[in-house]
C-alpha positions in Angstrom: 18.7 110.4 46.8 15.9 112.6 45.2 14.7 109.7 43.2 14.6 107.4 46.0 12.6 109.6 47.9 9.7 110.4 45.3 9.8 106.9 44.5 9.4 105.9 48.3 5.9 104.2 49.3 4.5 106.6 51.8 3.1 105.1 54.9 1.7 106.7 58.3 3.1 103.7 60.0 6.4 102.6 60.6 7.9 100.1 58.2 9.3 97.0 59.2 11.3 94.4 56.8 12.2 91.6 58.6 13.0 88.0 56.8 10.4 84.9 57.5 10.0 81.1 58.0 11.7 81.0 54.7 14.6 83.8 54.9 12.5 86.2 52.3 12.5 89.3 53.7 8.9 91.1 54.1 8.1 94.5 54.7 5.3 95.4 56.3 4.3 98.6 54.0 3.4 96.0 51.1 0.6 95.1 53.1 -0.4 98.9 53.2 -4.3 99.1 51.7 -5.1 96.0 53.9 -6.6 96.2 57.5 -3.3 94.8 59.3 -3.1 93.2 62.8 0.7 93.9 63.6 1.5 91.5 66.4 4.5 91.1 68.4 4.9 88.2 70.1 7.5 85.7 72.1 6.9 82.2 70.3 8.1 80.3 73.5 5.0 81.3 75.5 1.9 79.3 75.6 -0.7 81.9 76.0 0.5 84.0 72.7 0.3 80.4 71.1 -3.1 80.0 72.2 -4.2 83.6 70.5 -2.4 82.2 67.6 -5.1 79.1 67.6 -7.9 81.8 67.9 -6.7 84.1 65.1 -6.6 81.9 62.6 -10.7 81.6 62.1 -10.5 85.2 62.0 -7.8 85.3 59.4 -9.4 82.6 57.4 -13.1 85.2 57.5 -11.5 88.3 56.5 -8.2 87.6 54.6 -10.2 87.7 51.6 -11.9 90.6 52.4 -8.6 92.8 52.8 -6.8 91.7 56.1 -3.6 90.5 56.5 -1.4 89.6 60.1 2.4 90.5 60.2 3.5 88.6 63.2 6.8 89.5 64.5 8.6 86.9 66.8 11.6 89.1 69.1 13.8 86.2 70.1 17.0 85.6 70.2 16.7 82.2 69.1 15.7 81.7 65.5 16.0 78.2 65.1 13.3 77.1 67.7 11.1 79.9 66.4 11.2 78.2 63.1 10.7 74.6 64.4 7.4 76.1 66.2 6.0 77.4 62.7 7.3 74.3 60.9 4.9 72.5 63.5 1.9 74.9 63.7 2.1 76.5 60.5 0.4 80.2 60.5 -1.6 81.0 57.4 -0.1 84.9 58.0 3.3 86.8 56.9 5.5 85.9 60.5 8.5 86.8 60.8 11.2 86.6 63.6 13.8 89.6 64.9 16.8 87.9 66.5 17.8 91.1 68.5 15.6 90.3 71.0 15.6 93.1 73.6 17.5 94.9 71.3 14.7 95.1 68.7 14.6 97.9 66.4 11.0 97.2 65.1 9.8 96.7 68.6 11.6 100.0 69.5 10.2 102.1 66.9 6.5 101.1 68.3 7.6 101.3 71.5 6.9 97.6 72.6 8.0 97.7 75.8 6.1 94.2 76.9 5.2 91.4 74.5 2.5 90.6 73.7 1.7 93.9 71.5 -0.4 94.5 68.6 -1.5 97.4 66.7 -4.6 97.2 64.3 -4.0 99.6 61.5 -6.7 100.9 58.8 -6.8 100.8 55.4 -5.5 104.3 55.3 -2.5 103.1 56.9 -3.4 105.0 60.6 -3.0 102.9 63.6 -6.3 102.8 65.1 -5.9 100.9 68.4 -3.2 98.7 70.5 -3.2 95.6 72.6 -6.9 94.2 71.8 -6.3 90.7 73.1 -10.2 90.2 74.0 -11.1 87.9 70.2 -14.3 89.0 70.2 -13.9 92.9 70.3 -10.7 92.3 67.8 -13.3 90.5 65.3 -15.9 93.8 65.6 -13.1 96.3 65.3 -11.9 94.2 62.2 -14.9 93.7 60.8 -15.9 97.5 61.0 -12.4 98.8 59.4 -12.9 96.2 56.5 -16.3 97.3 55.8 -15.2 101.2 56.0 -14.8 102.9 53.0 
């Protein structure tokens, strides 16, 4: 046990491993270094499909730069979730929880309504929740990348 822990990747958020599209589980802490949009979502609703369309320019601008989107889908039902990326591919890590309600990663940020996001520094601090407005998500992005 006293090896796992020292060996343990220490983060100031909490870690999520969920599998995606393609049953490879990813864990959110590998992205830790990154700015990272965490984004809950419910892939059956248009609107959260809409800021889907209108992330991706930002993605494609600062990926390289150092940000990355873990997209978490709570639903119950994985197989439509996966017929919805297979037709509108996401460039990002998305991932799907089939507890639905009963979501543990939703639980331990306390997502009590979906959408939620969380935009987390380099540093690994969450730095602010539920920016849906594009335009003040692209400054706050663009001000945590260019942070040193």
């Amino acid at each position: 046990m006293e090896n796992l822990l020292s060996e343990a990747q220490r983060t100031d958020f909490p870690d999520i491993i969920l599998p995606d599209f393609n049953a490879q589980q990813k864990k959110l802490s590998d992205l830790q270094g990154n700015v990272i949009l965490l984004y809950f979502w419910d892939h059956e609703n248009d609107g959260m499909k809409l800021y889907n369309t209108d992330l991706i320019p930002i993605y494609n601008k600062y990926h390289s730069k150092g940000f990355e989107i873990y997209q978490v889908a709570i639903t119950e039902n994985k197989t439509d979730w996966a017929i919805y990326l297979k037709g509108q591919p996401l460039p990002w890590i998305n991932v799907c929880d089939v507890a639905g309600d009963l979501s543990y990663a939703a639980a331990i940020y306390n997502v009590t309504e979906l959408p939620s996001c969380f935009l987390i520094s380099k540093d690994g601090t969450i730095v602010s929740r539920n920016i849906f407005d594009i335009n003040m998500l692209e400054k706050e992005i663009a001000k945590l990348i260019s942070a040193k």
